[in-house]
Biotite code that builds the C-alpha atoms (Angstrom):
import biotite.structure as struc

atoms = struc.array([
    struc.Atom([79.853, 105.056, 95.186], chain_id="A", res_id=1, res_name="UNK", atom_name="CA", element="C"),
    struc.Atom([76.777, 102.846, 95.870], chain_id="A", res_id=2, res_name="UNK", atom_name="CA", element="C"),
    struc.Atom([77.264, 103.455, 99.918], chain_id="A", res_id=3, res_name="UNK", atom_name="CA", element="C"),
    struc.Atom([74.516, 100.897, 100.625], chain_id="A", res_id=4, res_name="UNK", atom_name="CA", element="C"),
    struc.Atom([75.993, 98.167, 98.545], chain_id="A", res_id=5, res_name="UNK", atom_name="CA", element="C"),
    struc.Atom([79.077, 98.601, 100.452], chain_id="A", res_id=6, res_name="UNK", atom_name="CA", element="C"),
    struc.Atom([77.774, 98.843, 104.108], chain_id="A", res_id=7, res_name="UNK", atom_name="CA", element="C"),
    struc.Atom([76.197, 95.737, 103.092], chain_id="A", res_id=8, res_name="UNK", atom_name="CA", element="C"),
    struc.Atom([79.205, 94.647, 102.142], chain_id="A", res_id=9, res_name="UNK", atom_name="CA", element="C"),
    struc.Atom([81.308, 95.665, 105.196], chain_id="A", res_id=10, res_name="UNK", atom_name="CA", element="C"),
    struc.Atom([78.517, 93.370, 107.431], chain_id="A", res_id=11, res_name="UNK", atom_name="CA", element="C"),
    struc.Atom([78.925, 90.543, 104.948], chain_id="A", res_id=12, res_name="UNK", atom_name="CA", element="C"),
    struc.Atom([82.638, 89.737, 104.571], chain_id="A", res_id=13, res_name="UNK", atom_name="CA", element="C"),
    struc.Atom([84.300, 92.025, 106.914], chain_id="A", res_id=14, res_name="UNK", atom_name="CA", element="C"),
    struc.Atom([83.334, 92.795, 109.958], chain_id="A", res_id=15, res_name="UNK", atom_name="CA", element="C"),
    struc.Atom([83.887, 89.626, 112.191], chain_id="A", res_id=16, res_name="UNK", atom_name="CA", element="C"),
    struc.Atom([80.848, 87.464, 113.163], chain_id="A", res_id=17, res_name="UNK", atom_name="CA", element="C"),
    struc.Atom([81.470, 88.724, 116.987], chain_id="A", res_id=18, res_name="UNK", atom_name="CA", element="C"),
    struc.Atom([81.705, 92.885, 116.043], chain_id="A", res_id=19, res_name="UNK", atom_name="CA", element="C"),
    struc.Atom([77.972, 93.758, 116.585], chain_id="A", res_id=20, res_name="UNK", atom_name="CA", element="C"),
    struc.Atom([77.934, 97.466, 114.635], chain_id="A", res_id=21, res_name="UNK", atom_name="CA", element="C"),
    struc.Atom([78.010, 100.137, 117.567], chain_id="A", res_id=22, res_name="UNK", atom_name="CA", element="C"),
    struc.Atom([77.564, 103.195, 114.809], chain_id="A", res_id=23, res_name="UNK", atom_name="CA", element="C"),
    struc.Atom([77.439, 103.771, 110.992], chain_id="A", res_id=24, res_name="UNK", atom_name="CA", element="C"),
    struc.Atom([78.283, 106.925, 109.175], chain_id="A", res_id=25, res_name="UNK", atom_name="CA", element="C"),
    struc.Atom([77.630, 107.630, 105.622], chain_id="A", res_id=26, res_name="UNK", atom_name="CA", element="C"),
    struc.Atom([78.841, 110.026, 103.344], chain_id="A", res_id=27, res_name="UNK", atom_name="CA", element="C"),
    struc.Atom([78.923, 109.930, 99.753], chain_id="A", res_id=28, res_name="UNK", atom_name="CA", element="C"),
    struc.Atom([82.291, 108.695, 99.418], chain_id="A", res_id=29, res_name="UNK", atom_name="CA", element="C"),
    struc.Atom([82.759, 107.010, 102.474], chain_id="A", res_id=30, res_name="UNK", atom_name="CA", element="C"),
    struc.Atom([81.358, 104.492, 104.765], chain_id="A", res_id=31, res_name="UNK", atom_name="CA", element="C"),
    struc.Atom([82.494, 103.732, 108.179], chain_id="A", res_id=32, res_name="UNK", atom_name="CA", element="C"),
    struc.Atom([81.344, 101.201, 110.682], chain_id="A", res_id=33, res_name="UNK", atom_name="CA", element="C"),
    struc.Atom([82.374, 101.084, 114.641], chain_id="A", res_id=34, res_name="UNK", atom_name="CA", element="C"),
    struc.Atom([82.625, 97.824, 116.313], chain_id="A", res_id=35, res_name="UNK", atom_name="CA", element="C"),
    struc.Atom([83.863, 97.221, 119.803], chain_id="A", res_id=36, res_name="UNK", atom_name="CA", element="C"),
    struc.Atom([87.199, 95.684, 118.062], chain_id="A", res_id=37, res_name="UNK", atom_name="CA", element="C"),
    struc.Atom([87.548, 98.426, 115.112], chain_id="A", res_id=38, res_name="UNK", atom_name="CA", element="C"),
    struc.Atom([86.608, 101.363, 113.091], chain_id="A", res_id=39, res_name="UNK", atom_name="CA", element="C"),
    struc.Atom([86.373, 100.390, 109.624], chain_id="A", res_id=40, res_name="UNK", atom_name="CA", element="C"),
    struc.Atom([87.369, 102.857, 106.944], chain_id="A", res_id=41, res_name="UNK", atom_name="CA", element="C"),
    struc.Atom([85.849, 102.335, 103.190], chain_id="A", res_id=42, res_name="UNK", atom_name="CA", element="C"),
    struc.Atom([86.164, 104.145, 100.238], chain_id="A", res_id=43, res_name="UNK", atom_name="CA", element="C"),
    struc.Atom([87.064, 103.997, 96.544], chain_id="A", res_id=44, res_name="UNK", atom_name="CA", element="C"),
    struc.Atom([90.660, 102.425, 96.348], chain_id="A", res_id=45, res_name="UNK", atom_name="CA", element="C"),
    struc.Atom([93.215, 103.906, 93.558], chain_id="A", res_id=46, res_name="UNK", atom_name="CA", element="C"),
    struc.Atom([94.094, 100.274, 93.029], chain_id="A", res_id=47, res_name="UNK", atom_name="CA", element="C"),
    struc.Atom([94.807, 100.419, 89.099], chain_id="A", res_id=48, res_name="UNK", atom_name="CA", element="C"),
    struc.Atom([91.831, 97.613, 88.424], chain_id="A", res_id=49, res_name="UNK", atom_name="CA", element="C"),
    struc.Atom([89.333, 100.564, 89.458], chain_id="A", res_id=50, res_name="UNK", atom_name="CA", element="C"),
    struc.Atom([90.192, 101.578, 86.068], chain_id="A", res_id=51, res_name="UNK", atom_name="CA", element="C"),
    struc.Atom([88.912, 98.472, 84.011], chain_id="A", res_id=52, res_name="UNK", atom_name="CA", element="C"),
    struc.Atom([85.729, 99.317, 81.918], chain_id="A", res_id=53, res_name="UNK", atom_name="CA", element="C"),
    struc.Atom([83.945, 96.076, 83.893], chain_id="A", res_id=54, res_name="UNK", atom_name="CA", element="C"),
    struc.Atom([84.461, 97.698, 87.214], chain_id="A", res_id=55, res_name="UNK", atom_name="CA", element="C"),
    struc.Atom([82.100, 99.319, 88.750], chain_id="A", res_id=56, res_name="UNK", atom_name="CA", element="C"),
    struc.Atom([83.697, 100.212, 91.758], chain_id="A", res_id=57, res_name="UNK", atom_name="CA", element="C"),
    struc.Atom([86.812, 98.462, 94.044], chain_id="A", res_id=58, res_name="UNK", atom_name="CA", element="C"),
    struc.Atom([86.866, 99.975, 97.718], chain_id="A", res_id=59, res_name="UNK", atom_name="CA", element="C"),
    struc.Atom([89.927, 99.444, 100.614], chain_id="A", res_id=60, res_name="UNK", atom_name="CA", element="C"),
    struc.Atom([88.704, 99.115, 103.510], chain_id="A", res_id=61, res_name="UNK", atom_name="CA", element="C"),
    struc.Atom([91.153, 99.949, 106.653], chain_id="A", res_id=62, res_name="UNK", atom_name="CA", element="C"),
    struc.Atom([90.243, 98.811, 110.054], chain_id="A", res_id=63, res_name="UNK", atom_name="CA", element="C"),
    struc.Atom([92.033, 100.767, 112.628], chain_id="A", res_id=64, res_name="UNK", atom_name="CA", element="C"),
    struc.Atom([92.010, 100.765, 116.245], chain_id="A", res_id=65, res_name="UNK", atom_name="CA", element="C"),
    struc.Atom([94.006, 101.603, 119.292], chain_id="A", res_id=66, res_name="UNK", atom_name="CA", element="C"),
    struc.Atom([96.795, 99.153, 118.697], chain_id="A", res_id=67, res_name="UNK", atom_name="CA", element="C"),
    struc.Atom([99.143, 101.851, 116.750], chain_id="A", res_id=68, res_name="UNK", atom_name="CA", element="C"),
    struc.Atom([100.503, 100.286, 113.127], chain_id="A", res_id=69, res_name="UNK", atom_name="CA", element="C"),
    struc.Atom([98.483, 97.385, 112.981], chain_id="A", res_id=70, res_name="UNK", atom_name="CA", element="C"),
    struc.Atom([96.018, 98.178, 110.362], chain_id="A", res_id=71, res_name="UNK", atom_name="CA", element="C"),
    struc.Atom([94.105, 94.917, 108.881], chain_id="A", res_id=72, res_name="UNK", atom_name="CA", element="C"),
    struc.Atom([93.553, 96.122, 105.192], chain_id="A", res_id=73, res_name="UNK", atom_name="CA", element="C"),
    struc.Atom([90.636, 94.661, 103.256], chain_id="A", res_id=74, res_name="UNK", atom_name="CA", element="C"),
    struc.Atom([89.344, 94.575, 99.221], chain_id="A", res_id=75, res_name="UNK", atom_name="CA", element="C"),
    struc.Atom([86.046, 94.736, 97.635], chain_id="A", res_id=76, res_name="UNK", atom_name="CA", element="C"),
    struc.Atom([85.536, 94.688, 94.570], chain_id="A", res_id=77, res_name="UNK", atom_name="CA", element="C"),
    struc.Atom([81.847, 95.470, 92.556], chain_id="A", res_id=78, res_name="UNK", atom_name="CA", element="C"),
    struc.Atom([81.135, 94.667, 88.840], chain_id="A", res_id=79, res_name="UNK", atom_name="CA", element="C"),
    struc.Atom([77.398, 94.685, 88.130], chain_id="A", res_id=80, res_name="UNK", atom_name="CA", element="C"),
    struc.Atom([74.540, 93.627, 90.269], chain_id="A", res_id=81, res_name="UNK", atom_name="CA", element="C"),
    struc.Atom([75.566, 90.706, 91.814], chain_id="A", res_id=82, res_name="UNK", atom_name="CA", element="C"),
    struc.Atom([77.607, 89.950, 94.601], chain_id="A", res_id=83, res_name="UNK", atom_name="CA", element="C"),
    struc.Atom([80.564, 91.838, 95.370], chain_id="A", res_id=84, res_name="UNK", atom_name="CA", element="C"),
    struc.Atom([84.215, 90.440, 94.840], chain_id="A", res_id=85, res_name="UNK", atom_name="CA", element="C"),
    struc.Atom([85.931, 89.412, 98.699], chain_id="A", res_id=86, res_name="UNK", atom_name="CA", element="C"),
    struc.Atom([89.965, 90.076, 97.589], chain_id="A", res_id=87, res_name="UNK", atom_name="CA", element="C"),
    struc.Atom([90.958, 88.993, 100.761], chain_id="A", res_id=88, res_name="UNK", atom_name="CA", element="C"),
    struc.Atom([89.305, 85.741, 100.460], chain_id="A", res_id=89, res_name="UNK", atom_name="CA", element="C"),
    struc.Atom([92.023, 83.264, 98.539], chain_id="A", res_id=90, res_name="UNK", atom_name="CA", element="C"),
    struc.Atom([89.177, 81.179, 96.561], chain_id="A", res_id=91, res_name="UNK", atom_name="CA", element="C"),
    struc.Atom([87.509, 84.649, 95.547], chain_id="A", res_id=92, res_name="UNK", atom_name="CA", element="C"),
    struc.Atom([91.229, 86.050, 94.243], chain_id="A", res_id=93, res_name="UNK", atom_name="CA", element="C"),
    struc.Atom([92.065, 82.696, 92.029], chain_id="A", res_id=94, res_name="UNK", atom_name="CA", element="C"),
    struc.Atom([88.646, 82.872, 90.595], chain_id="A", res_id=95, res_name="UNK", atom_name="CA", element="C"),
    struc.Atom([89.299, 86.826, 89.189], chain_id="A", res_id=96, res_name="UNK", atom_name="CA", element="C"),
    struc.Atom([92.315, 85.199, 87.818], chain_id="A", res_id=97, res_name="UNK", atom_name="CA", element="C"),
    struc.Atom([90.770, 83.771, 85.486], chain_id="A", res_id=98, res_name="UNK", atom_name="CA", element="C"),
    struc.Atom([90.135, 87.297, 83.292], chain_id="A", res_id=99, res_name="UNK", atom_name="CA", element="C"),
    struc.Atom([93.524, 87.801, 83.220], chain_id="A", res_id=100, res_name="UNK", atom_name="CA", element="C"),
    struc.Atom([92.651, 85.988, 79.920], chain_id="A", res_id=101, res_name="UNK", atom_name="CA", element="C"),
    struc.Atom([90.141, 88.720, 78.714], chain_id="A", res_id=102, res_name="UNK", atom_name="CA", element="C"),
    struc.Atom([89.669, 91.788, 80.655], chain_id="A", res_id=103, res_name="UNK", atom_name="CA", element="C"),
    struc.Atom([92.480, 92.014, 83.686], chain_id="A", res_id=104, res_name="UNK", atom_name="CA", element="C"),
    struc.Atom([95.456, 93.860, 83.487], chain_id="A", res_id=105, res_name="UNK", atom_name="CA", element="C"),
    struc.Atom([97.811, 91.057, 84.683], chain_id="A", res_id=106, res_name="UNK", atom_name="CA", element="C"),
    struc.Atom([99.777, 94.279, 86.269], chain_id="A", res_id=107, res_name="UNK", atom_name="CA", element="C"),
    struc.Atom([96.507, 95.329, 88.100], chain_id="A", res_id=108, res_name="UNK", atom_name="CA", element="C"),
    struc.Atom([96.199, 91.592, 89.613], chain_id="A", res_id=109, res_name="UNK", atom_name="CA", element="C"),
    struc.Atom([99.067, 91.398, 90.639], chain_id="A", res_id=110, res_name="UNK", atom_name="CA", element="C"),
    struc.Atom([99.061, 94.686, 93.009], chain_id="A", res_id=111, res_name="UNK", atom_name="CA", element="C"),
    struc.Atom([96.427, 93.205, 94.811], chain_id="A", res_id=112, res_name="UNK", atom_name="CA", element="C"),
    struc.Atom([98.250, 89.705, 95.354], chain_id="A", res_id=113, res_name="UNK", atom_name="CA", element="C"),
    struc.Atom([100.689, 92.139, 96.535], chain_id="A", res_id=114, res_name="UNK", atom_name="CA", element="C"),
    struc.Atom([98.344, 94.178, 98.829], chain_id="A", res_id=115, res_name="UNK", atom_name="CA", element="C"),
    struc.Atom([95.784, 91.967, 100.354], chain_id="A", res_id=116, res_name="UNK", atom_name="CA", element="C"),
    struc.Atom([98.111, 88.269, 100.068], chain_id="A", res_id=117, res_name="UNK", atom_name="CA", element="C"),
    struc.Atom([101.346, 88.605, 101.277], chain_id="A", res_id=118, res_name="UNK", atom_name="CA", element="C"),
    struc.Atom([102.357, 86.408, 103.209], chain_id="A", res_id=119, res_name="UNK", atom_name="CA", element="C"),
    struc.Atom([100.605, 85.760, 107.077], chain_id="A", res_id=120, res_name="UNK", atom_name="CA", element="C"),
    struc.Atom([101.916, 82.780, 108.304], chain_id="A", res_id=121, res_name="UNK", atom_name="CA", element="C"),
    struc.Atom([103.329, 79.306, 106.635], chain_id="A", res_id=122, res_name="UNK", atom_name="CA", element="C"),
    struc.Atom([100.217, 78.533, 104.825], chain_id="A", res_id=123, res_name="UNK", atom_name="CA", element="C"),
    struc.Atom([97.453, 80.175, 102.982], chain_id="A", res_id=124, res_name="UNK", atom_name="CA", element="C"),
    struc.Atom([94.045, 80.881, 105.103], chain_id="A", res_id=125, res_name="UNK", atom_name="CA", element="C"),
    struc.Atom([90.592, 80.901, 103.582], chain_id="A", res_id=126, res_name="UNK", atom_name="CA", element="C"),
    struc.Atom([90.475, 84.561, 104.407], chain_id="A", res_id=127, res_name="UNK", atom_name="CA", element="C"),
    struc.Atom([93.777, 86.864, 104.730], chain_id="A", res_id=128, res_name="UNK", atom_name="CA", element="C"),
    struc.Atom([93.652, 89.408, 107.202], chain_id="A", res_id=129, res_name="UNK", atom_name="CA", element="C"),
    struc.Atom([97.114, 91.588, 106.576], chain_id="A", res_id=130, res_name="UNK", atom_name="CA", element="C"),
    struc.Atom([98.222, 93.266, 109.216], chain_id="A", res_id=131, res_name="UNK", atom_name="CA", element="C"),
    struc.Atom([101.222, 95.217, 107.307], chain_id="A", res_id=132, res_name="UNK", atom_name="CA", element="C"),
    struc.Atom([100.419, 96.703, 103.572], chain_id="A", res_id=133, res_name="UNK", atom_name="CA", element="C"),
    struc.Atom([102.254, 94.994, 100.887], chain_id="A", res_id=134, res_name="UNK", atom_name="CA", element="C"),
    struc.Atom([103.002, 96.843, 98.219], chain_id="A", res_id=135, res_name="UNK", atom_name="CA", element="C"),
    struc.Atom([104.078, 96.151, 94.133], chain_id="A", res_id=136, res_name="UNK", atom_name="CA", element="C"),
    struc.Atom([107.549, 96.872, 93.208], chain_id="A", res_id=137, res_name="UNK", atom_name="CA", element="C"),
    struc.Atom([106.731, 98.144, 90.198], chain_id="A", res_id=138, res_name="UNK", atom_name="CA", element="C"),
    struc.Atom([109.725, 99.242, 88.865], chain_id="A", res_id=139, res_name="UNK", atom_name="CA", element="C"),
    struc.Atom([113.370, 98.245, 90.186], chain_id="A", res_id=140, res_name="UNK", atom_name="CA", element="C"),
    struc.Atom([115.105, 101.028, 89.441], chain_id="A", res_id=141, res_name="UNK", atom_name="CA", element="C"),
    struc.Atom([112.737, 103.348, 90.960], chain_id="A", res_id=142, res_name="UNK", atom_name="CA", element="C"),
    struc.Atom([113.151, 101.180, 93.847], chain_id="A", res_id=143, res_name="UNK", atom_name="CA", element="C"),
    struc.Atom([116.833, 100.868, 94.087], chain_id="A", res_id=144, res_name="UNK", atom_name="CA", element="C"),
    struc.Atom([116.994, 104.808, 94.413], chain_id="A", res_id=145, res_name="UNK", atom_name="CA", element="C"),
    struc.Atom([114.726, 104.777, 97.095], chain_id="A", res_id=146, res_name="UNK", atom_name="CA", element="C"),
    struc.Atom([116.113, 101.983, 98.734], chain_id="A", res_id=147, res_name="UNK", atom_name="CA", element="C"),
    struc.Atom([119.958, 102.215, 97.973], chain_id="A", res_id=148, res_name="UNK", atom_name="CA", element="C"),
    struc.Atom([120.597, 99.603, 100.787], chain_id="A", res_id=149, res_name="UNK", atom_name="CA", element="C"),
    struc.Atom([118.815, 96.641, 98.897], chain_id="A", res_id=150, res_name="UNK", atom_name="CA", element="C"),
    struc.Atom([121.531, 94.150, 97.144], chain_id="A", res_id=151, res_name="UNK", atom_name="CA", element="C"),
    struc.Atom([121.028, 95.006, 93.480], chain_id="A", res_id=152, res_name="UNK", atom_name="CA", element="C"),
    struc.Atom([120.853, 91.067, 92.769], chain_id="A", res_id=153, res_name="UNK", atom_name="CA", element="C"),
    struc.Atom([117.390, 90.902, 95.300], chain_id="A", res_id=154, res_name="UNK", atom_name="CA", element="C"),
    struc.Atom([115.572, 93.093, 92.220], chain_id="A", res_id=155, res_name="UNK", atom_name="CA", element="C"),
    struc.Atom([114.128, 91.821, 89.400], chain_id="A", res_id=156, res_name="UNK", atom_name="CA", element="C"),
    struc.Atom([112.630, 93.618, 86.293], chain_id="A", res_id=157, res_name="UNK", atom_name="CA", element="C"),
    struc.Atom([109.524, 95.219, 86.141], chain_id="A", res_id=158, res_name="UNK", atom_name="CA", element="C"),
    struc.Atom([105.978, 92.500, 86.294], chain_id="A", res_id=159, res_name="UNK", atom_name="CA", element="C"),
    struc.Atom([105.836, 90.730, 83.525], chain_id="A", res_id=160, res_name="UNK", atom_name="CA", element="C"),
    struc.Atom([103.184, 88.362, 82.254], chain_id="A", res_id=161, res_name="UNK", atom_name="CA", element="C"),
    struc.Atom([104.093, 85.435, 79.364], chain_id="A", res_id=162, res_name="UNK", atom_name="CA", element="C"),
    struc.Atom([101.515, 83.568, 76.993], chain_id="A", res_id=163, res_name="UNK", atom_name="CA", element="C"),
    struc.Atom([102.268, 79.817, 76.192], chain_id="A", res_id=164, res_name="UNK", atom_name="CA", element="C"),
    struc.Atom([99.896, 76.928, 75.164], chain_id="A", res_id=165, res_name="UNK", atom_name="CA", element="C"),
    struc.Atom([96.959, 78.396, 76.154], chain_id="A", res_id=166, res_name="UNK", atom_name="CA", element="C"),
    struc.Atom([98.303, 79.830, 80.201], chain_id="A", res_id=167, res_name="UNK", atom_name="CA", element="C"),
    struc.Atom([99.323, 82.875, 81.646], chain_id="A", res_id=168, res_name="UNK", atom_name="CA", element="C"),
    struc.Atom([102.430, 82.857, 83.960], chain_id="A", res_id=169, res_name="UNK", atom_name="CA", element="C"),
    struc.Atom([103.256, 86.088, 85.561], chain_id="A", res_id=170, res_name="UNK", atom_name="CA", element="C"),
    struc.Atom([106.257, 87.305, 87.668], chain_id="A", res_id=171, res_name="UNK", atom_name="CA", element="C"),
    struc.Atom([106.404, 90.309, 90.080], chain_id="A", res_id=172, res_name="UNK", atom_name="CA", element="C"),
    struc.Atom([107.713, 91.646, 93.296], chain_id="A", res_id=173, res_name="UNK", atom_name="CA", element="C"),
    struc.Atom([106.577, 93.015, 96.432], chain_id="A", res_id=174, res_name="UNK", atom_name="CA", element="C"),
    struc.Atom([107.946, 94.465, 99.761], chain_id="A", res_id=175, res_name="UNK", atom_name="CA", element="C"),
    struc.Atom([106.415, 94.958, 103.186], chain_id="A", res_id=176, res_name="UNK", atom_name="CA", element="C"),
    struc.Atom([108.058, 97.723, 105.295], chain_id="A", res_id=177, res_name="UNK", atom_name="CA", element="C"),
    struc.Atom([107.394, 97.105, 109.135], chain_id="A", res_id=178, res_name="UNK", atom_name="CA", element="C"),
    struc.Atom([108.615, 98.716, 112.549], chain_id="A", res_id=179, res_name="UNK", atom_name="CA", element="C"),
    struc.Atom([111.345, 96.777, 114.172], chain_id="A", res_id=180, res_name="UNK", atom_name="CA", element="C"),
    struc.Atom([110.729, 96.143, 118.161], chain_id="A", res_id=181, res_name="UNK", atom_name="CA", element="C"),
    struc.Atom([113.478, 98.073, 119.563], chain_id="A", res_id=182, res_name="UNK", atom_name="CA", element="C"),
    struc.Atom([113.985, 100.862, 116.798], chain_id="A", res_id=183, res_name="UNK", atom_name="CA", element="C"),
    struc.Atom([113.977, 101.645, 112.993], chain_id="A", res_id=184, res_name="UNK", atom_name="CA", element="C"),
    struc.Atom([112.041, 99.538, 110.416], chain_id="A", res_id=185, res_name="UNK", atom_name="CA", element="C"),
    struc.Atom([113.180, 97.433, 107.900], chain_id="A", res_id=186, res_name="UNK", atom_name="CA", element="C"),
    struc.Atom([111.979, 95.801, 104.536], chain_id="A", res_id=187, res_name="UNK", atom_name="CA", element="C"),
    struc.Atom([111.121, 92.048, 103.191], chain_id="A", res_id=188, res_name="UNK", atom_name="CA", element="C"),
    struc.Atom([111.050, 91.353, 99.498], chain_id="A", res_id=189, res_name="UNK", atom_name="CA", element="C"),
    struc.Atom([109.231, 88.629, 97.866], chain_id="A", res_id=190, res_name="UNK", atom_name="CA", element="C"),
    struc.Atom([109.338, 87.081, 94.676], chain_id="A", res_id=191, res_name="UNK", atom_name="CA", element="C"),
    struc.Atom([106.040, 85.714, 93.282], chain_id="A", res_id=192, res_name="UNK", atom_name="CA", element="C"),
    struc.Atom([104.708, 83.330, 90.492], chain_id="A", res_id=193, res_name="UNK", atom_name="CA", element="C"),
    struc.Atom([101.089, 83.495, 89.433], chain_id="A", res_id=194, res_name="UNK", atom_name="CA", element="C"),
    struc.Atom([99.889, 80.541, 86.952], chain_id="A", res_id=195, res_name="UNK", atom_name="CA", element="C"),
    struc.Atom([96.634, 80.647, 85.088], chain_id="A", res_id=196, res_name="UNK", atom_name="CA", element="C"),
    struc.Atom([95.728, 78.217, 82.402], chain_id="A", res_id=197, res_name="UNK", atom_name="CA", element="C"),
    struc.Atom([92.852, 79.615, 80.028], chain_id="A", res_id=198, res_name="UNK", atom_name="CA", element="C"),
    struc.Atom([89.187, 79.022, 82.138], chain_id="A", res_id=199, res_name="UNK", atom_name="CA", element="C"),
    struc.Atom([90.631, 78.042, 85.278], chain_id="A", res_id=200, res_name="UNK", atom_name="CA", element="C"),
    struc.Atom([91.527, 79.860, 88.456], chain_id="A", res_id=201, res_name="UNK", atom_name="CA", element="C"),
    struc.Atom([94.773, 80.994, 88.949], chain_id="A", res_id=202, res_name="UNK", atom_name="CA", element="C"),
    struc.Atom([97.215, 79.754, 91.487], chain_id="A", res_id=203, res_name="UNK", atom_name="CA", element="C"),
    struc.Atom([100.481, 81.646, 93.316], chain_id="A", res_id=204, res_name="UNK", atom_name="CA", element="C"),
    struc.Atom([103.716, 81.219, 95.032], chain_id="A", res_id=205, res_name="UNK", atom_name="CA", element="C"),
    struc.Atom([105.438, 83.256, 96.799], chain_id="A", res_id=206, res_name="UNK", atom_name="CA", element="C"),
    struc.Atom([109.749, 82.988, 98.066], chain_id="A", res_id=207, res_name="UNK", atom_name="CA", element="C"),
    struc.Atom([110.958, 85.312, 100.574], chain_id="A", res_id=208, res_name="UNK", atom_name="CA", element="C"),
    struc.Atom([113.834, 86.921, 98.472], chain_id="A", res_id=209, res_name="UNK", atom_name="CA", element="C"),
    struc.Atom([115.434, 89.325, 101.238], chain_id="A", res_id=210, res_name="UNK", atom_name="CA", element="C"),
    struc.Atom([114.636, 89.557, 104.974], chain_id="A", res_id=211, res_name="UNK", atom_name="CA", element="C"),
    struc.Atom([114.850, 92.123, 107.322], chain_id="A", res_id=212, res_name="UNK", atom_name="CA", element="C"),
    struc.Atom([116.665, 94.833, 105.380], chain_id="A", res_id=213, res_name="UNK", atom_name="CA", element="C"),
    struc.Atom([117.008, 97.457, 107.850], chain_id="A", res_id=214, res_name="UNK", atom_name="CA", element="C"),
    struc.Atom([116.359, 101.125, 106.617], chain_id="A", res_id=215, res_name="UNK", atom_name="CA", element="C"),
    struc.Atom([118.725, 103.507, 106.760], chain_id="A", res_id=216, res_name="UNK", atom_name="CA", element="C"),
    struc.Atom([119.142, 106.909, 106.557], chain_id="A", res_id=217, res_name="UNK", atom_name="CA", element="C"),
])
């Protein structure tokens, strides 16, 4: 882990323009900054991109602070010398889409979509900031077990990624799992749609596919 690289990073895309850097530690795995508004966490991510030859590294970065649950997640991603991939920033996640072409695992795009671009408010934002993780369903049945309570007709099948004239269109599913105010948590499910036509970025929708499935048990 190039820890310079990514405390430069950290100042450049992360950190908000009003968080002067209090303190900085350094480890060789780690960096962490402290701002009056956050402690930021990085290090390597287990995201499944980190394993594409291209990659040189992809770090999550967790800001945390006194305000419990609410933990803004962030993504960088480094391949060579240049600047580092922002996967938090929209424009910066439709322009990787285009290796889905090539080099990207469509599977491994789309657990970021699910991770860093779920769903905010009613419209996308030049930059993300996710207060809940989103995560992949990446397997319904595996899902179904551990959530018995979802309506089997809310799941789809595993991601999967079709080639046609020359563009990409992949389906997947994610869930958020969040603390309700008065007690227990519950789940969302979403349905997304990513479209990439050969040397162009790709583009996404998402539908809300269940709400507020309360956990039980």
């Amino acid at each position: 882990m190039q820890t310079d690289r990514v405390a430069d990073a950290l100042r450049r895309f992360v950190v908000g323009p009003d968080e002067p850097v209090e303190r900085e530690w350094v480890t060789p795995n780690a960096v962490t900054l402290q701002t009056p508004r956050y402690l930021y966490r990085a290090a390597p991510a287990d995201w499944l991109i980190s394993s594409a030859v291209w990659v040189d590294a992809v770090i999550r970065v967790l800001a945390e602070s006194d305000r419990g649950d609410l933990v803004p997640t962030f993504g960088l991603l480094f391949a060579g010398p240049g600047d580092p991939v922002y996967l938090n920033e929209v424009a910066a996640m439709a322009g990787l889409g285009r290796r889905l072409h090539t080099d990207l695992d469509p599977v491994a795009y789309a657990e970021l979509l699910a991770e860093l671009h779920f769903p905010t408010g009613p419209e996308d934002q030049p930059v993300s900031r996710p207060t809940v993780v989103g995560k992949l369903i990446l397997d319904a049945a595996q899902f179904a077990a551990r959530f018995p309570f979802v309506p089997a007709e809310v799941l789809a099948a595993r991601p999967h990624a079709m080639h046609a004239g020359g563009r990409i269109t992949l389906t997947f599913q994610s869930y958020v799992r969040y603390l309700l105010p008065d007690f227990g948590s519950a789940l969302d499910i979403y349905d997304w749609t990513v479209a990439a036509a050969d040397g162009e970025p790709a583009t996404w929708t998402r539908i809300l596919a269940a709400e507020r499935l309360e956990i039980r048990g």
